[in-house]
Backbone as CSV, one residue per row, in Angstrom:
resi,resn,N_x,N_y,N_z,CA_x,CA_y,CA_z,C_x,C_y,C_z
1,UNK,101.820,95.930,116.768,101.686,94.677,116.032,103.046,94.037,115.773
2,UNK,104.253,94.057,116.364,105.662,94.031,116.128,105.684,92.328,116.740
3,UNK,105.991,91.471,115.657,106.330,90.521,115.439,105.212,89.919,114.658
4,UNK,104.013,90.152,114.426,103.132,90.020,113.448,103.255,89.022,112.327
5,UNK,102.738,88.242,112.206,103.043,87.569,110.989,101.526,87.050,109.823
6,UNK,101.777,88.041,108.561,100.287,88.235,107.537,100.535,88.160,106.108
7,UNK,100.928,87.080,105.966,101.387,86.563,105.043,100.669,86.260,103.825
8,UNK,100.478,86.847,102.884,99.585,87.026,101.315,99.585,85.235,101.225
9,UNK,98.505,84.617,100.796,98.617,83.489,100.553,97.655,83.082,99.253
10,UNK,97.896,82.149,98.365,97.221,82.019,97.549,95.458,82.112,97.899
11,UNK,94.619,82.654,96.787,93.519,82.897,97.331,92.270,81.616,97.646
12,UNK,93.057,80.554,96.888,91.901,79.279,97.199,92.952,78.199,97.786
13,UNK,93.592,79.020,98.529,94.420,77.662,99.572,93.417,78.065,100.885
14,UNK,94.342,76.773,101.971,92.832,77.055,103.527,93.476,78.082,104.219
15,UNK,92.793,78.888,104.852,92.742,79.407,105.629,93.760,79.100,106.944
16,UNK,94.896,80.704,106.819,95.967,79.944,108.198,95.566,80.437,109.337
17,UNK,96.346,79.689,110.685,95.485,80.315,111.535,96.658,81.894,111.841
18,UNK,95.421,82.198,112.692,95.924,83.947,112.585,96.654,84.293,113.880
19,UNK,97.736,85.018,113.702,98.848,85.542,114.596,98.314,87.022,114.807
20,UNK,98.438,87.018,115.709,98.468,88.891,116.154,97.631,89.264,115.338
21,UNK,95.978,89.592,116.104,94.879,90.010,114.928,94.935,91.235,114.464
22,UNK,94.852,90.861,112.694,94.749,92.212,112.133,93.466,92.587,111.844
23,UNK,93.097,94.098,111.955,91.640,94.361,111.285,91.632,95.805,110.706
24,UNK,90.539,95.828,109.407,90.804,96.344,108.426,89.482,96.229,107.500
25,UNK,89.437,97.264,106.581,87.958,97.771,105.998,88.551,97.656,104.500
26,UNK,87.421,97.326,103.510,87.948,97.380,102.097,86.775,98.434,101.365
27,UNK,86.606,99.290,100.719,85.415,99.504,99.979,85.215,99.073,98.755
28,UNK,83.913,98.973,98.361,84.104,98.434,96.920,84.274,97.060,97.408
29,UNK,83.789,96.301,98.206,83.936,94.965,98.308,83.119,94.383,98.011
30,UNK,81.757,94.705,97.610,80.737,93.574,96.954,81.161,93.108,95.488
31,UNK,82.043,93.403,95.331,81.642,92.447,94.090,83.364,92.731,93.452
32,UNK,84.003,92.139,92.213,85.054,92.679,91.594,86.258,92.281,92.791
33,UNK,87.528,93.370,92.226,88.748,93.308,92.782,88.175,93.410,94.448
34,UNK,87.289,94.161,94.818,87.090,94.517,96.160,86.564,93.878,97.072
35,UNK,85.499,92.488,96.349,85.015,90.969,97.310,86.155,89.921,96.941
36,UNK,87.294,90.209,95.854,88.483,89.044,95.829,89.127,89.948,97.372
37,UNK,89.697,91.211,97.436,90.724,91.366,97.966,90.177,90.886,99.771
38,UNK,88.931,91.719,99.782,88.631,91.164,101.092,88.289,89.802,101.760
39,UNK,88.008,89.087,100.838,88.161,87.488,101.192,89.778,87.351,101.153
40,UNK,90.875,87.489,100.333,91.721,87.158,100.630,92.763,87.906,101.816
41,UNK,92.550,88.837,102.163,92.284,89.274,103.262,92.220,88.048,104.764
42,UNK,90.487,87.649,104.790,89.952,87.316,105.538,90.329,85.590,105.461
43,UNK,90.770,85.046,104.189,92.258,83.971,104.690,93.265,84.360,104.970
44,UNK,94.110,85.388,105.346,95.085,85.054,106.330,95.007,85.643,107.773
45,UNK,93.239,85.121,108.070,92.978,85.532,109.600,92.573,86.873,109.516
46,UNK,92.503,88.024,108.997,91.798,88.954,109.421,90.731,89.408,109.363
47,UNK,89.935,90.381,109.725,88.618,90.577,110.149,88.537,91.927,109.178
48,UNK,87.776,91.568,108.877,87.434,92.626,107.629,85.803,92.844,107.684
49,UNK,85.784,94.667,107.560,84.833,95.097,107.167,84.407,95.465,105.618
50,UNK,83.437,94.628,105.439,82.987,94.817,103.963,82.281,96.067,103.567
51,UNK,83.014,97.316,102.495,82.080,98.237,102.485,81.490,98.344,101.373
52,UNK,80.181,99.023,101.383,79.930,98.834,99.771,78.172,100.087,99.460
53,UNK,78.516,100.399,98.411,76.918,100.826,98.570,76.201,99.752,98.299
54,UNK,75.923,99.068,97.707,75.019,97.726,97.654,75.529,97.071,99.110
55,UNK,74.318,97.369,99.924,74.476,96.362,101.037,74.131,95.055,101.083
56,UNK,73.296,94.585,99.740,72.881,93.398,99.603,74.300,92.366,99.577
57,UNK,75.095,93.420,98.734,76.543,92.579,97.737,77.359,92.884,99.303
58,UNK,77.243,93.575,99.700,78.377,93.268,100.958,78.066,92.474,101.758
59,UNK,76.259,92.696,102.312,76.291,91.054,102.918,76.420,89.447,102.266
60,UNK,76.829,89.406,101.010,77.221,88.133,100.539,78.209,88.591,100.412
61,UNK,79.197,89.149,100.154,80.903,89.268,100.463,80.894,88.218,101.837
62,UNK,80.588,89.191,102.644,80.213,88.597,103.846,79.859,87.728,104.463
63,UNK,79.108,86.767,103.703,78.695,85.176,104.121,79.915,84.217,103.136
64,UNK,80.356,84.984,102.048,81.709,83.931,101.345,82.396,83.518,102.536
65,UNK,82.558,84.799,103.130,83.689,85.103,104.057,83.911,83.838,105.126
66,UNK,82.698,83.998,106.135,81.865,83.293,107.104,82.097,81.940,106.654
67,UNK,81.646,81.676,105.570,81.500,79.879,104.997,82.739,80.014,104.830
68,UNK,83.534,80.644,104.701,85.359,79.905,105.008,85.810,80.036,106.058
69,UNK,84.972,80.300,107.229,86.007,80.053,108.377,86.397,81.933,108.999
70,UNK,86.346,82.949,108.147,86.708,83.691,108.147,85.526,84.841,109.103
71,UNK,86.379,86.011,109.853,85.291,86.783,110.099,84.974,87.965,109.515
72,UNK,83.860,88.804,109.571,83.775,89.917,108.590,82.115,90.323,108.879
73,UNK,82.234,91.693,108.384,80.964,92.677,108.469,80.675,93.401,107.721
74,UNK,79.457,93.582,107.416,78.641,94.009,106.067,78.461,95.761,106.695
75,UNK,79.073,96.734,105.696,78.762,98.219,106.133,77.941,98.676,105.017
76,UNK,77.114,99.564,104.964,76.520,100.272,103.862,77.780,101.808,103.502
77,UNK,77.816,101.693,102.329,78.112,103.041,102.626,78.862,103.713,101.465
78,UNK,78.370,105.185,100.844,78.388,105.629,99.985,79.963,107.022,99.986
79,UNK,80.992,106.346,99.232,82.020,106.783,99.286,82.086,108.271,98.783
80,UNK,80.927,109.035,98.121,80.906,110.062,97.724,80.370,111.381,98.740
81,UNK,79.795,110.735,99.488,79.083,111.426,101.056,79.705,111.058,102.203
82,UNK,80.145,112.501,102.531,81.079,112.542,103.887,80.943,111.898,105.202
83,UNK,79.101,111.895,105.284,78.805,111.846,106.584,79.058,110.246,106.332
84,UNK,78.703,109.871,105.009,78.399,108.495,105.451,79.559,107.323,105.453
85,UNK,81.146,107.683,104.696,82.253,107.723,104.947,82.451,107.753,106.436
86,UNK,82.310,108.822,107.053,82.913,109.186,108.398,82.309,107.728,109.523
87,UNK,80.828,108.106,109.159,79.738,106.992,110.120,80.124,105.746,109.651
88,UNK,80.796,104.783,108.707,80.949,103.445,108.018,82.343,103.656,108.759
89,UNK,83.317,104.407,108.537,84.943,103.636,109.313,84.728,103.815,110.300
90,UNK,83.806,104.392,111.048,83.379,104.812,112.945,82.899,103.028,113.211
91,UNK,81.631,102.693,112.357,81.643,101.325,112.422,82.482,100.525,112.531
92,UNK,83.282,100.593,111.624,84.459,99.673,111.351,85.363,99.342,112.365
93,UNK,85.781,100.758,112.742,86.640,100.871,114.116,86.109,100.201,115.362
94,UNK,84.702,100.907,115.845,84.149,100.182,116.843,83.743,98.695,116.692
95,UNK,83.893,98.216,115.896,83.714,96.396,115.699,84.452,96.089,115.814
96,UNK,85.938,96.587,115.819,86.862,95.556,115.673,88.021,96.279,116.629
97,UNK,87.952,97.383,117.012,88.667,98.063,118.038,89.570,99.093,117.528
98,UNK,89.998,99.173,116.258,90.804,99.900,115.282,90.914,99.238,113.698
99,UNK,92.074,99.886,113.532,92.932,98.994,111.743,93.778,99.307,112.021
100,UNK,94.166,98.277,111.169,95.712,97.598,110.614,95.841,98.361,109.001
101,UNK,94.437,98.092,108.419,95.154,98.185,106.685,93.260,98.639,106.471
102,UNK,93.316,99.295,104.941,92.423,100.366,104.596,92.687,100.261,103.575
103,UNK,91.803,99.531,102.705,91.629,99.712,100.911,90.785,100.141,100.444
104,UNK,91.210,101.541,99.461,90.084,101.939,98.817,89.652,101.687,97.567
105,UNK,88.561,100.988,97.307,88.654,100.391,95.848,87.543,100.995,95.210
106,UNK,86.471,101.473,95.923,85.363,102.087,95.083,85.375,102.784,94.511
107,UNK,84.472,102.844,93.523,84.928,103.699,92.276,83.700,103.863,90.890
108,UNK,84.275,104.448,90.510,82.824,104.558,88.841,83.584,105.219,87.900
109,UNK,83.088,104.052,87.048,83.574,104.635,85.713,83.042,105.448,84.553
110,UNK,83.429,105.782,83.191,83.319,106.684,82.286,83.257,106.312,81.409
111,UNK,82.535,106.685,80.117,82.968,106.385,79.112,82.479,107.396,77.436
112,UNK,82.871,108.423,77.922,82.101,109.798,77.502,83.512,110.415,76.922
113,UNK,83.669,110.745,75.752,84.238,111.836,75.420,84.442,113.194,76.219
114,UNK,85.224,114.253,75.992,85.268,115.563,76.842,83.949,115.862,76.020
115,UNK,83.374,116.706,74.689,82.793,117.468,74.243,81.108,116.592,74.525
116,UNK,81.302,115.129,75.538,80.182,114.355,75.321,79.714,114.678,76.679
117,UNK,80.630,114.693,77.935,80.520,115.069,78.970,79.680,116.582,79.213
118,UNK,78.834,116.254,80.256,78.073,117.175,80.965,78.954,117.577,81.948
119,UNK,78.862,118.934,82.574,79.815,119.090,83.635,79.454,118.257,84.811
120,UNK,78.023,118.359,85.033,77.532,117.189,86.286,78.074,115.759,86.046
121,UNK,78.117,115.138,85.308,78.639,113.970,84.827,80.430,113.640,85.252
122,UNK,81.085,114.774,84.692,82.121,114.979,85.078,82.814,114.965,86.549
123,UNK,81.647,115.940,87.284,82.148,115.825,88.310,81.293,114.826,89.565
124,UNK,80.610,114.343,88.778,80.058,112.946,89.556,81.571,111.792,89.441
125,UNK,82.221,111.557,88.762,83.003,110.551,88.141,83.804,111.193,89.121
126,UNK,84.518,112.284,89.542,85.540,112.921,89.926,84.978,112.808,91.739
127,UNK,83.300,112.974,92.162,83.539,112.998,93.532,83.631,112.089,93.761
128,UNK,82.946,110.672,93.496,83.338,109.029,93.644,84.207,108.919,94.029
129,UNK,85.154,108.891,92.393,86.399,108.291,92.744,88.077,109.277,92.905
130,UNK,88.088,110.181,93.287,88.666,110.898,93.647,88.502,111.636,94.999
131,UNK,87.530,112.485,94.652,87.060,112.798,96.533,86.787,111.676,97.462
132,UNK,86.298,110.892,96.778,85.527,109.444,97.628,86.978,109.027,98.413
133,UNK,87.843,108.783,97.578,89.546,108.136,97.942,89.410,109.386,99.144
134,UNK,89.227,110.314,98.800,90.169,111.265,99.912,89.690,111.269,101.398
135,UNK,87.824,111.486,101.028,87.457,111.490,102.326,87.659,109.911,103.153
136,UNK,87.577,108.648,102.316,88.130,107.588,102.855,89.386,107.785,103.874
137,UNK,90.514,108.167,103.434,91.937,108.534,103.134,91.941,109.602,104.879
138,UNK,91.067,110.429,104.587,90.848,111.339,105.710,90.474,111.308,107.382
139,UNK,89.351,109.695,107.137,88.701,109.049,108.583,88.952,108.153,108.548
140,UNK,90.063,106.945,107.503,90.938,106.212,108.167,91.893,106.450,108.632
141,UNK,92.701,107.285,108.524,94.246,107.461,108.837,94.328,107.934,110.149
142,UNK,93.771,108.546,111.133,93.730,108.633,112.433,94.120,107.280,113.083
143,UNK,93.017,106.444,112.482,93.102,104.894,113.140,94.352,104.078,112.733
144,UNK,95.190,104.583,111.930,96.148,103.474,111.387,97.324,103.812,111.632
145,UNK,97.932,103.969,112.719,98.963,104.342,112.975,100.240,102.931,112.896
146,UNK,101.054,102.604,112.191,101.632,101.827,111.702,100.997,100.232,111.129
147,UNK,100.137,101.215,110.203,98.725,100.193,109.357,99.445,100.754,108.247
148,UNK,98.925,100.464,106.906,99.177,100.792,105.861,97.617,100.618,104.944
149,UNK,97.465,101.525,103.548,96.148,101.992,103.049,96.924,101.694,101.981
150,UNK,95.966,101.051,100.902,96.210,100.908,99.557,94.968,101.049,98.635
151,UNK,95.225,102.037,97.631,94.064,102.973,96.860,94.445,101.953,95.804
152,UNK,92.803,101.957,95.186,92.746,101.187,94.035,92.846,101.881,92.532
153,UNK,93.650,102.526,92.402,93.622,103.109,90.766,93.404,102.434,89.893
154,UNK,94.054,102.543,88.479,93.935,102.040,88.004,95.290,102.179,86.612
155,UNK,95.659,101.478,85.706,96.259,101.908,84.781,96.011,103.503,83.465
156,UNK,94.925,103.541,84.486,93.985,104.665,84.342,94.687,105.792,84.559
157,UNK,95.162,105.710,85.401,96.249,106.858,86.512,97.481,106.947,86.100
158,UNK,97.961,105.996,85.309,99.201,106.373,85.165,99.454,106.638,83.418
159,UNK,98.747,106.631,82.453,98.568,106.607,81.165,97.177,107.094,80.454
160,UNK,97.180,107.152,79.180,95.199,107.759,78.766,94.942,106.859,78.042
161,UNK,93.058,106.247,78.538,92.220,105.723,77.774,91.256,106.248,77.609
162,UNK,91.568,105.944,75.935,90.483,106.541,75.160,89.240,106.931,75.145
163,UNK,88.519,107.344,74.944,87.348,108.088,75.774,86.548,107.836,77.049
164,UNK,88.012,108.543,78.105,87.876,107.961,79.563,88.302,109.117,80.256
165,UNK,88.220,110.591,79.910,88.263,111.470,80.480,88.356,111.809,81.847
166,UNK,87.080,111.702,82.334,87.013,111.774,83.349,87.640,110.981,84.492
167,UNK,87.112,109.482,84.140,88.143,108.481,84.864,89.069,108.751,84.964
168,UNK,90.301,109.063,84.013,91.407,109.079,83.966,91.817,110.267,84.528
169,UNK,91.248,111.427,84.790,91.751,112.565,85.292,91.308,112.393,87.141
170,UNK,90.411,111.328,87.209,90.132,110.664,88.345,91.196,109.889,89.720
171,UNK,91.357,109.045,88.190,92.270,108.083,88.282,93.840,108.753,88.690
172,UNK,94.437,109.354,87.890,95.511,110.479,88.007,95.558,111.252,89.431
173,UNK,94.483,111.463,89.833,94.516,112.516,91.186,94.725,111.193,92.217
174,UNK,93.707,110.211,92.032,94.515,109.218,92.996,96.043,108.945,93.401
175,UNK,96.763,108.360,92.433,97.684,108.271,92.351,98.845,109.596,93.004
176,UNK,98.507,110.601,92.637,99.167,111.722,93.332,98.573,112.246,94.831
177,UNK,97.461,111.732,94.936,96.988,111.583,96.704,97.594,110.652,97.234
178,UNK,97.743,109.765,97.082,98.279,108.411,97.278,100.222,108.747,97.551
179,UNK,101.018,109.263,96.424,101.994,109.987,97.030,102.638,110.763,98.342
180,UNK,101.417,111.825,98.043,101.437,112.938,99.326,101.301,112.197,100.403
181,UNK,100.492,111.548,100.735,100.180,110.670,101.786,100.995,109.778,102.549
182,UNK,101.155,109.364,101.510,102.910,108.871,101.549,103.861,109.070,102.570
183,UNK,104.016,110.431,102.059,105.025,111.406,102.607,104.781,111.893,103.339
184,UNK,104.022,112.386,103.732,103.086,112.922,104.652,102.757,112.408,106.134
185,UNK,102.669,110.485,106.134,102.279,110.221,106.957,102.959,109.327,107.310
186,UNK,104.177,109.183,106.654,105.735,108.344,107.334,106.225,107.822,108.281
187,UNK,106.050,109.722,109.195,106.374,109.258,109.965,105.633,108.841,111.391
188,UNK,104.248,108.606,111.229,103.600,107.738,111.888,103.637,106.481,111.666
189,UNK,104.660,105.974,110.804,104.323,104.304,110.221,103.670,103.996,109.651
190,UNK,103.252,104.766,109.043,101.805,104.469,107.825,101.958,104.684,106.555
191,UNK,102.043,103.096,105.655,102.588,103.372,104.257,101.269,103.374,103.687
192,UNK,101.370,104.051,102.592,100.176,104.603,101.495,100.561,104.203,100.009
193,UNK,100.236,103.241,99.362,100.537,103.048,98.055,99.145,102.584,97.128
194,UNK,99.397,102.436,96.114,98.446,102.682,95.117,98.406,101.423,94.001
195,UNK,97.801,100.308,93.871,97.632,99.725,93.023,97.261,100.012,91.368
196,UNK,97.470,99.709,90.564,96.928,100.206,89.279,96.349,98.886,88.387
197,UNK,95.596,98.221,88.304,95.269,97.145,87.747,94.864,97.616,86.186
198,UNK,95.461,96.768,85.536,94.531,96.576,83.788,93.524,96.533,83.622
199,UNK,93.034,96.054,82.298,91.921,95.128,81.894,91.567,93.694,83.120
200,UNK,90.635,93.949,84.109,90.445,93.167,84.943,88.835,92.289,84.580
201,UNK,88.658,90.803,84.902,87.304,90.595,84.640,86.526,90.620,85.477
202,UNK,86.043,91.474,86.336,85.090,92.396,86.880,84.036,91.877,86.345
203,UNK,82.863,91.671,87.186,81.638,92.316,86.514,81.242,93.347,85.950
204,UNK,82.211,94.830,86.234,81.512,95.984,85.679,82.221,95.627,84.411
205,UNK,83.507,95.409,84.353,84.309,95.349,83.045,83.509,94.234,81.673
206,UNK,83.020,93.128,82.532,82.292,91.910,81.786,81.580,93.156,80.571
207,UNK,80.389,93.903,81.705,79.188,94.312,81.132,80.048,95.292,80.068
208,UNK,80.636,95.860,80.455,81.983,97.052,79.086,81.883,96.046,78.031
209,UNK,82.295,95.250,78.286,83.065,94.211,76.854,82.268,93.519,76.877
210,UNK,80.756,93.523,76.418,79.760,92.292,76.429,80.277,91.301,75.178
211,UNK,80.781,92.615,74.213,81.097,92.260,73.053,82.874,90.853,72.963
212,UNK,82.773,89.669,72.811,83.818,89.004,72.471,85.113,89.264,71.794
213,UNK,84.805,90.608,71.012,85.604,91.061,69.636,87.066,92.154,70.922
214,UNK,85.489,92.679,71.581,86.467,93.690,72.441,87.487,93.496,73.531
215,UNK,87.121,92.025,74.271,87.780,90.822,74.866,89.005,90.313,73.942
216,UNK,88.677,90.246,72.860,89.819,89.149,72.270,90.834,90.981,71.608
217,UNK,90.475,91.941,71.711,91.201,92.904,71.496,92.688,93.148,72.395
218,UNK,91.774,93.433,73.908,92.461,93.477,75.024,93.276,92.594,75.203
219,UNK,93.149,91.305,74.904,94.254,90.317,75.367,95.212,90.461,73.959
220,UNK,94.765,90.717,73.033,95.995,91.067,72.092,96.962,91.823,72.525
221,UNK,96.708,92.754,73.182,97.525,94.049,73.492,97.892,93.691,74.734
222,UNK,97.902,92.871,75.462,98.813,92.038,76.690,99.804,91.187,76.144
223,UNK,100.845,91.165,76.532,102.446,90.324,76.726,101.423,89.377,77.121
224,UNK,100.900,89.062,78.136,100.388,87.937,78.929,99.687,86.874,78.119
225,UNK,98.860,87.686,77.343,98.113,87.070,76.302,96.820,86.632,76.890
226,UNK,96.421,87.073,77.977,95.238,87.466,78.775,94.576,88.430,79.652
227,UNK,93.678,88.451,80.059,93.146,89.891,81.016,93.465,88.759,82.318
228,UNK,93.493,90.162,83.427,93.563,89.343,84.761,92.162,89.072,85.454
229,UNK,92.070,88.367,86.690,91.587,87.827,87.226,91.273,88.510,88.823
230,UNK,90.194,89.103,89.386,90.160,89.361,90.296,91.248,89.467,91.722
231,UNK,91.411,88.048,91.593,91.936,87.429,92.408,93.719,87.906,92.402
232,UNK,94.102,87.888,91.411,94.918,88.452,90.660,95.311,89.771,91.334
233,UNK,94.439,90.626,90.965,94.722,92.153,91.164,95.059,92.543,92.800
234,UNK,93.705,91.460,93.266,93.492,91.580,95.024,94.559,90.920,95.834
235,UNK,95.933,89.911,94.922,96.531,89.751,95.888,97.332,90.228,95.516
236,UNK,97.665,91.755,95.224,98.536,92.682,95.402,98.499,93.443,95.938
237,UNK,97.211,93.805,95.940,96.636,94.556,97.491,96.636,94.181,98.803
238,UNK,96.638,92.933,98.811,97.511,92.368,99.636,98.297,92.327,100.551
239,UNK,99.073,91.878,99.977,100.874,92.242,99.394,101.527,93.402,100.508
240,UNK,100.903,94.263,99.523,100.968,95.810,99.985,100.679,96.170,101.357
241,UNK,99.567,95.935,101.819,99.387,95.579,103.258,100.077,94.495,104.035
242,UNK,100.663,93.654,103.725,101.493,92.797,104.865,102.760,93.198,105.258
243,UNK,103.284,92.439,106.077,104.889,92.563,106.446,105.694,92.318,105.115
244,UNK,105.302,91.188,105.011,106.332,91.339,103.576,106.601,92.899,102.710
245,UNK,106.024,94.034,102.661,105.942,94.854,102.176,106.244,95.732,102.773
246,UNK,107.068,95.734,104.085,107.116,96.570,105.185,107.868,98.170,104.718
247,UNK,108.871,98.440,103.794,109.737,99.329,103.067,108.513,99.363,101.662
248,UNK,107.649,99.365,101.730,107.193,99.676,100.486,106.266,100.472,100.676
249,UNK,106.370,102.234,100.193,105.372,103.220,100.872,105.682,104.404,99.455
250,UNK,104.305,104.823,99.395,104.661,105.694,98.107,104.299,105.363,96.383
251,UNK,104.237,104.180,96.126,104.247,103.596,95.366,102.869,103.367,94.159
252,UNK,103.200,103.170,93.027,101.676,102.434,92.365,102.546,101.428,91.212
253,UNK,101.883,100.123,91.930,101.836,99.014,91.039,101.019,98.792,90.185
254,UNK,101.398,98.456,89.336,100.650,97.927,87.771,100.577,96.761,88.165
255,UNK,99.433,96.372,87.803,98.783,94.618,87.494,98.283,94.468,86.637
256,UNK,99.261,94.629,84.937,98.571,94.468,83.969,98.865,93.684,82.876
257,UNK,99.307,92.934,83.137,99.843,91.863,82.308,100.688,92.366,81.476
258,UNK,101.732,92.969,81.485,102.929,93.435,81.127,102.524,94.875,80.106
259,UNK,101.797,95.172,80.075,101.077,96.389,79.794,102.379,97.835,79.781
260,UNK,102.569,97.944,80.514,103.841,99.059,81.371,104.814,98.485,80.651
261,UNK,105.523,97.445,80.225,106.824,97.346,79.853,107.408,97.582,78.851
């Protein structure tokens, strides 16, 4: 892909046209950070496979996509089961001939105390979004040989929320997979870094904070003096995947409205 040019662009500007095609799978794309990142994605020309267990929500990822000009494909597929991991990036690959870039964003959250937690519970939260990252992590990286993969953590991973146990010990193993990987896979050209987003307005997050009180909490406790925005989070994921980012491997960014500082 050497002279390539994939340039992060604002997410409601038009669509540029595309240099040297890139292609590339997101999970967690129906809905949230994971239908912003893959539409923005799929404006600067690339072809993106939408993954998701709701295949309904990936085939409307998928028609956003389409009605902008953009191309893209609806996968089913459940990040906690191997086979069906393995069979969804086999798709992916054969549609589009390989990847360029590999985001893992799917995920489930917690909200259970330790002494509230069931051990099944526990380690449901833990195969999702921890094993889920890995076996992702495991049957893309063959295909991405000077591609780059960016895991969706969370601020989760790098600090503790309050009765978020599991997540967060979730969240945490990401981030240190995401390392190794790193390092690990260098020297094939393949950077591995790790996003960490805040308080994001998600639909899953909406339904968390139905409550206004708990909304106007969160933005207290931001520098920013707001929560972010899908769109927001996804064009750092981005980012991370383009040239512009070419020396950037190893890593987890915060997107949290000054949260970290």
């Amino acid at each position: 892909m050497a002279g390539a040019v994939f340039v992060p662009r604002g997410l409601g500007e038009p669509r540029v046209a595309r240099v040297n095609r890139r292609r590339g799978l997101v999970t967690g794309a129906g809905s949230g950070i994971g239908r912003a990142a893959a539409i923005g994605f799929a404006r600067t020309g690339a072809a993106v496979a939408v993954l998701d267990l709701d295949e309904a929500a990936a085939a409307e990822t998928v028609e956003m996509i389409k009605k902008d000009g953009g191309e893209a494909l609806a996968v089913q597929v459940d990040i906690g089961d191997e086979s069906s991991v393995q069979a969804a990036v086999k798709q992916a690959v054969e549609a589009y001939g390989g990847l360029d870039f590999a985001v893992n964003n799917a995920g489930l959250s917690s909200h259970k105390r330790v002494d509230q937690l069931t051990l099944a519970e526990f380690e449901r939260v833990v195969q999702v979004n921890l094993s889920g990252t890995f076996l992702c992590m495991k049957y893309e990286l063959p295909h991405l040989k000077g591609g780059a993969i960016v895991n969706v953590a969370s601020n989760g991973g790098l600090y503790a929320i309050p009765n978020a146990p599991a997540y967060v010990a979730a969240k945490h193993g990401i981030v240190g997979l995401t390392k190794v990987a790193a390092v690990d896979y260098a020297a094939d050209g393949i950077r591995v870094n790790a996003v960490c987003p805040g308080p994001t307005r998600t639909p899953g997050f909406d339904k968390w904070a139905a409550d206004p009180a708990v909304i106007a909490r969160q933005e207290a406790i931001t520098p920013l003096g707001r929560l972010a925005t899908p769109e927001e989070a996804a064009a750092a994921v981005v980012w991370l995947c383009s040239d512009a980012a070419s020396y950037v491997t190893g890593t987890t960014l915060s997107v949290d409205g000054g949260r970290r500082a």
